[in-house]
N, C-alpha and C positions, 0 to 999 in steps of 0.2 A: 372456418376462420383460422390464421395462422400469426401468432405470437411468436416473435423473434427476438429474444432477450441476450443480455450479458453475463449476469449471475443469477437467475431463477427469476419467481414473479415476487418481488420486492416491496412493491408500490400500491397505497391504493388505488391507483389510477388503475393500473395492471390487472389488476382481482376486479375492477369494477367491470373492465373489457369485457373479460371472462365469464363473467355475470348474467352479460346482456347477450352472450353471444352461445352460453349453454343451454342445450337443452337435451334435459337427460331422459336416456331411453334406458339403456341399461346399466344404470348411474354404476360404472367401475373408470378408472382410471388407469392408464399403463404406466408404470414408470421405466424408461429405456436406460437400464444401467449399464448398454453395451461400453460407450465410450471411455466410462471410468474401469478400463481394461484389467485397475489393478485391486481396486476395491467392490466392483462390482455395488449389491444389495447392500453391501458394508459402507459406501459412499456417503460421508458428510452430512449430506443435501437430501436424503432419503427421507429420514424423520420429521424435517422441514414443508417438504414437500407432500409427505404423506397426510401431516394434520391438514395443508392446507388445503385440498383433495375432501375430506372428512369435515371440513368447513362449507365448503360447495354440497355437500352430502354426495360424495362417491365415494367405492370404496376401494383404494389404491391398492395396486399390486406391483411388484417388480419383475420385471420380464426382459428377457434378454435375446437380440436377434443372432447372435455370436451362433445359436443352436436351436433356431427355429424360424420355419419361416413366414416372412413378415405379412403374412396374407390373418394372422390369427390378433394384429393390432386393431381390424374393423369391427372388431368386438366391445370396445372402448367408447365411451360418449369423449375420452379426454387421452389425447398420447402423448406426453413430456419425454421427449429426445434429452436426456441429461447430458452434463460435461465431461470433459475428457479430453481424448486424443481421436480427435476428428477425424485422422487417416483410418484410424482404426473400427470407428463407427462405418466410414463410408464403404469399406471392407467387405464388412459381415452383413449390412444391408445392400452390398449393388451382387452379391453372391446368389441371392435370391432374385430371379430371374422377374418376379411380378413388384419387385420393392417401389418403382418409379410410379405404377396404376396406385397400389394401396397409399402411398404418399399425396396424390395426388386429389384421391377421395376422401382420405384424411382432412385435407384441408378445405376442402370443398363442402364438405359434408358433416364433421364432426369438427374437432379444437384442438388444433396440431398446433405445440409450443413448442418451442426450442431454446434449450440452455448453453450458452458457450459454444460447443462444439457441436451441441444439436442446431444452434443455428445454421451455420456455416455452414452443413451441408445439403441444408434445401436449398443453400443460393449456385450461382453457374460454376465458381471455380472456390479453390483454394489452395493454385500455386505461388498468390503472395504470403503465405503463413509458410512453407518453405524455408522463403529466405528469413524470414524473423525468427523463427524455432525448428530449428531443422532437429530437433532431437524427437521431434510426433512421428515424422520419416522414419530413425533409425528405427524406434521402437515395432515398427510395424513389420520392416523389413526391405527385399528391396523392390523392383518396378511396381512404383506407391504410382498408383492414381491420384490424382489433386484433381479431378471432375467434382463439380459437385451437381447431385440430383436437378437442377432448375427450375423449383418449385416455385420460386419466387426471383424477380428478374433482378438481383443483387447481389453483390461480394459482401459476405459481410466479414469487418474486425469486431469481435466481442471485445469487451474489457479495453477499450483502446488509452485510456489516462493511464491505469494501471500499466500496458503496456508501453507506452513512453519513459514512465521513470525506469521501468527494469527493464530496458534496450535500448538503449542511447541512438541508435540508428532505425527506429520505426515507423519514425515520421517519412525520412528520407525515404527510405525502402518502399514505403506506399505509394508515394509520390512518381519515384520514379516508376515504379509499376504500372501504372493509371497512364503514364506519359506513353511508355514502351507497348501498352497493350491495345490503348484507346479504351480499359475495361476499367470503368468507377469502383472505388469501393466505399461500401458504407458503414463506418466505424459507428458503436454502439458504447457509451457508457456505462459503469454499473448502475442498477436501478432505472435505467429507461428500459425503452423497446420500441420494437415496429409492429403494428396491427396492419394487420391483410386480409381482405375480405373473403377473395378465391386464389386457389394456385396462378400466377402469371402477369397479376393487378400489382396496381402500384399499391404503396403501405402508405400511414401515417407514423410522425414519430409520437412518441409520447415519452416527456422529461421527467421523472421523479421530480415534485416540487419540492420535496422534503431536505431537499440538495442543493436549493437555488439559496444563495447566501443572504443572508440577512443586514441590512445596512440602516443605521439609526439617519433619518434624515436630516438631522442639525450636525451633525459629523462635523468638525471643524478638515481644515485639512495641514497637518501637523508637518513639523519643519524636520524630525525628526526620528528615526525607528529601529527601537531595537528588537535584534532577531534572535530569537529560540535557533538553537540548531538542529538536536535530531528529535525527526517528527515532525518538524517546521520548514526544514530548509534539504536535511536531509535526511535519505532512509537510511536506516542501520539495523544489521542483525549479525548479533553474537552468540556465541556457546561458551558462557565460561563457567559449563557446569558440564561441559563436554570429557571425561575420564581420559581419553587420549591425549587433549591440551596439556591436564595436569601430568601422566606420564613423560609428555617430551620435555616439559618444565622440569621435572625431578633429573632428567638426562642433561638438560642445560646446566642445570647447578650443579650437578654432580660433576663436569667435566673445570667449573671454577675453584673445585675442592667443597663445593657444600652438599653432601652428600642425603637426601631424603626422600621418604618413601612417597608415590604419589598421593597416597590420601592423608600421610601427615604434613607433606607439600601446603593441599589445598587447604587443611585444618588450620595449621599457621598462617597462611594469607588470610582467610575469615579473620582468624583472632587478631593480627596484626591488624588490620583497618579497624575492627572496634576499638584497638586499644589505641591506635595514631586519632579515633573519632574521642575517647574519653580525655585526652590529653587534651587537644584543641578545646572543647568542651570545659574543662577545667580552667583554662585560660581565660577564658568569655563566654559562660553561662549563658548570656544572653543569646549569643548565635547558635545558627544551626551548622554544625562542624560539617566541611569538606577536608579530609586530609591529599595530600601530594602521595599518589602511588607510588613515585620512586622513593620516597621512604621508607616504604615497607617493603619493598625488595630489595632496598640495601640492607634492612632490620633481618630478613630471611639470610643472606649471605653470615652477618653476625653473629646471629645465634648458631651456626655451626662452624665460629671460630675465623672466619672469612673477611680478610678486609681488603675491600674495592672502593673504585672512586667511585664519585655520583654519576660520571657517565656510563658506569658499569651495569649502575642500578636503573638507568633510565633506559640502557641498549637491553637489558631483563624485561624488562615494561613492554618496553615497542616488542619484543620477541613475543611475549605473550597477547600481546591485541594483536598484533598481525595472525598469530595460530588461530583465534581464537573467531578471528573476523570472518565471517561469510558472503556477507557484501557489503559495500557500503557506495551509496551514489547518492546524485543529489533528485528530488523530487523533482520531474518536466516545469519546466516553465523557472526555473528557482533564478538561473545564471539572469536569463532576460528580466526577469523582477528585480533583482537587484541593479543591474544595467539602467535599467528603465526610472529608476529611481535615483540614480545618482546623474544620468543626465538632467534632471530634473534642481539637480543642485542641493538633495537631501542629504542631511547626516546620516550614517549607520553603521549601526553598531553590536557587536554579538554580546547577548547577556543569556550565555547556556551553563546549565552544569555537565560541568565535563572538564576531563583532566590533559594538563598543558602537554604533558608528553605525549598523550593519545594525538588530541583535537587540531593541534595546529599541523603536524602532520598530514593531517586527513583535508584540513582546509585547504594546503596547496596542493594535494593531489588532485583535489576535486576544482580549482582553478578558481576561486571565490575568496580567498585571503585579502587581494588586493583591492575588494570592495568596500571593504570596510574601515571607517574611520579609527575604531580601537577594536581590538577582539580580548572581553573581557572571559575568562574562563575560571569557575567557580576554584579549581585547585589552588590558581594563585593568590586569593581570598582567603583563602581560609575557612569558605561561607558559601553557603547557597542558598537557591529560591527553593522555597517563596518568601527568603527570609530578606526584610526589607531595608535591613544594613549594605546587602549585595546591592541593590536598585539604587541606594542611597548611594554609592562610593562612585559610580560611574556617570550617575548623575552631576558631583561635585566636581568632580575631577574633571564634568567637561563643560561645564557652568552653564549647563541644559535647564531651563522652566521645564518642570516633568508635563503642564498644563499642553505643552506642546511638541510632547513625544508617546506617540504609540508604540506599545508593547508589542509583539505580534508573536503568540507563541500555541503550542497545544496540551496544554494543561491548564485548565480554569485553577487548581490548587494551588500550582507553581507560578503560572506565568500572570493569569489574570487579575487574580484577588488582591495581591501586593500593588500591582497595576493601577489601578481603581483606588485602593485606598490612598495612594500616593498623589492622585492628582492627577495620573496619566491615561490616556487615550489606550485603549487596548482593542485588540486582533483574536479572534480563538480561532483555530481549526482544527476541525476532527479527524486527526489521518490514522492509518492504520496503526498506530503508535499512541493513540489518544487510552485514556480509559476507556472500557464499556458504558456507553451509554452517558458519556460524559457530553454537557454542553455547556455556557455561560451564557452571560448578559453584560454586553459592552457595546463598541461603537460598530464593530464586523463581526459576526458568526458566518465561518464558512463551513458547514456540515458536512462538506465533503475536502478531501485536500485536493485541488485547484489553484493551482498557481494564477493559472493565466489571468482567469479571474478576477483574484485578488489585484493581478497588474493594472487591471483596467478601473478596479472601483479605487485602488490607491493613485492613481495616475489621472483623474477625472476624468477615463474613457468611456465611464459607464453611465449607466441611468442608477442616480441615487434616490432611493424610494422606499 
């Protein structure tokens, strides 16, 4: 039997396959930590892998084809091809001149799984991952084979949602591939997989249901919605606890006349946003303080005798999130959701915390500014969620029935709870930005972040159930 996955065996549908389709002779398990070329046994996913291994009652081991060859895997009742750098796996297994037989009785005869990049190479090619990540190529080196073993009559994309948010051109790239090749490819989710019975058969898929969103069926359908932005609408990751940010920061100010060391830099920023937090805070007890970060960078300029304008201290701001920023894109599907909704004739409206110097910024970069009927941003508040003064000012101020505006954000603390108590319709999704293990109870749980999704069940293209 052969399991073809995107990020390991996830599901219990997945462990159930597995289940039915073991039969242990000499219950050990292989774990193929070729691919992850840089971690090896040290790999993430090992420990994960190995209880679940020890669950089945086998006992896992980690082995590597880089320096042995692959004739010693039919020793296995179970071989887990783990993730990685696919070029690199396909490498060190087509080196061994019997790799293509022992693969092939692997799956015919014992429970050949495959993770990410273990997938991908039991199917015929993987010159469309090429053009999507050409850095698997450099890593290897150069005349890279893109064959893959043909164990199973499919191209496979692992991870493919994931891969749409972080490659803007994915979809495209496949597309045209499939066009220029006449060769399919079969993109795989996280938490699904394909079950195959012998090397050469068709598979079935199998959907993690744990992922299939959840929809209350008296749902009204609301005039109105406001959008969370990062985590919701977009991805973002920073390092502003990166040492070199804070050294070029200490270079910036020093060239304005504010001369300081990098770690008393960073020490002052900390204290300055508490103390700009206890100030607000002093003011209105009641709220939960947002302060305006260009405050506290014209407060740093200050304290070392330094007087700038407010643009000075806001061009310091943006100098520091652009250093500091790593990426920042919108989640697949986000442009068309919002599109989709305002042909529709909806209000919408941004209610994130996040600061006005950063966020609006980043909204016309990312080409989503102009959808929105107000972009309300916790700095010019003074406040934020989940505190329900914020929900309460944008509500007024657009003379919204909250009865017939959905929230849609991912944080049950922040987005939901205020949500719900206020009268209003609310949206959770879990994306890689959520808490651990966090979910709610409202009108939409989507457990996974899927946009398209969400397009279809806000837009009545779906089955509501």
């Amino acid at each position: 039997m052969i399991l073809l996955t995107s990020d390991g065996i996830t599901s219990p549908q997945l462990e159930e396959e597995i289940k039915k389709s073991l039969v242990p002779i000499s219950r050990r398990a292989a774990l193929v930590t070729t691919a992850s070329c840089r971690y090896k046994e040290k790999d993430h996913n090992v420990p994960v892998l190995s209880a679940l291994m020890r669950r089945f009652g086998l006992e896992p081991e980690c082995v590597d084809v880089e320096f042995q060859d692959a004739t010693f895997l039919l020793a296995y009742d179970v071989v887990i091809l783990m993730g990685g750098n696919p070029f690199y796996l396909r490498k060190h297994l087509k080196k061994w001149k019997n790799s293509l037989e022992v693969l092939t009785e692997l799956a015919n005869r014992h429970v050949l799984i495959g993770i990410s990049a273990g997938s991908m190479v039991l199917g015929d090619t993987m010159e469309f991952a090429c053009q999507i990540e050409p850095g698997g190529i450099e890593e290897v080196g150069e005349n890279v084979d893109c064959s893959g073993f043909g164990i199973v009559p499919l191209n496979i994309m692992p991870h493919y949602l994931a891969y749409l948010t972080a490659y803007e051109q994915t979809k495209e790239i496949l597309e045209s591939y499939e066009e220029e090749t006449g060769r399919k490819i079969c993109t795989i989710n996280d938490g699904d997989g394909i079950i195959i019975s012998q090397a050469g058969k068709k598979g079935r898929y199998i959907k993690d249901e744990r992922y299939t969103p959840i929809v209350a069926p008296d749902m009204p359908e609301y005039q109105a919605y406001f959008f969370d932005l990062y985590g919701t609408l977009i991805d973002i990751h920073t390092e502003e606890g990166d040492h070199e940010l804070w050294e070029f920061m200490a270079k910036y100010y020093a060239y304005k006349g504010a001369k300081y060391g990098s770690w008393e830099l960073r020490w002052r920023y900390g204290a300055l946003i508490h103390d700009e937090e206890e100030r607000l805070l002093h003011e209105n007890p009641k709220q939960i303080p947002e302060p305006q970060v260009e405050r506290v960078f014209m407060r740093l300029y200050e304290e070392k005798g330094v007087r700038v304008s407010i643009q000075e201290a806001v061009d310091a701001a943006q100098v520091f999130r652009s250093f500091s920023l790593r990426y920042v894109r919108l989640y697949y599907g986000a442009k068309e959701l919002l599109a989709h909704l305002k042909k529709k004739d909806k209000k919408l409206y941004v209610l994130s915390n996040a600061q006005q110097v950063f966020t609006a910024s980043e909204l016309r970069y990312l080409g989503i500014y102009d959808y929105f009927d107000k972009v309300c941003l916790s700095s010019d508040y003074h406040c934020k969620k989940p505190d329900a003064a914020y929900f309460k000012a944008l509500l007024t101020s657009e003379g919204l029935d909250p009865a017939k505006v959905m929230m849609i954000g991912n944080s049950e603390y922040d987005d939901i709870r205020t949500a719900k108590a206020l009268g209003m319709g609310a949206c959770y999704i879990h994306s890689n930005l959520s808490p651990e293990g966090e979910t709610a109870n409202c009108d939409i749980v989507m457990r996974a972040m899927d946009l398209p999704s969400l397009e279809k069940i806000l837009c009545r293209e779906a089955h509501l159930a």
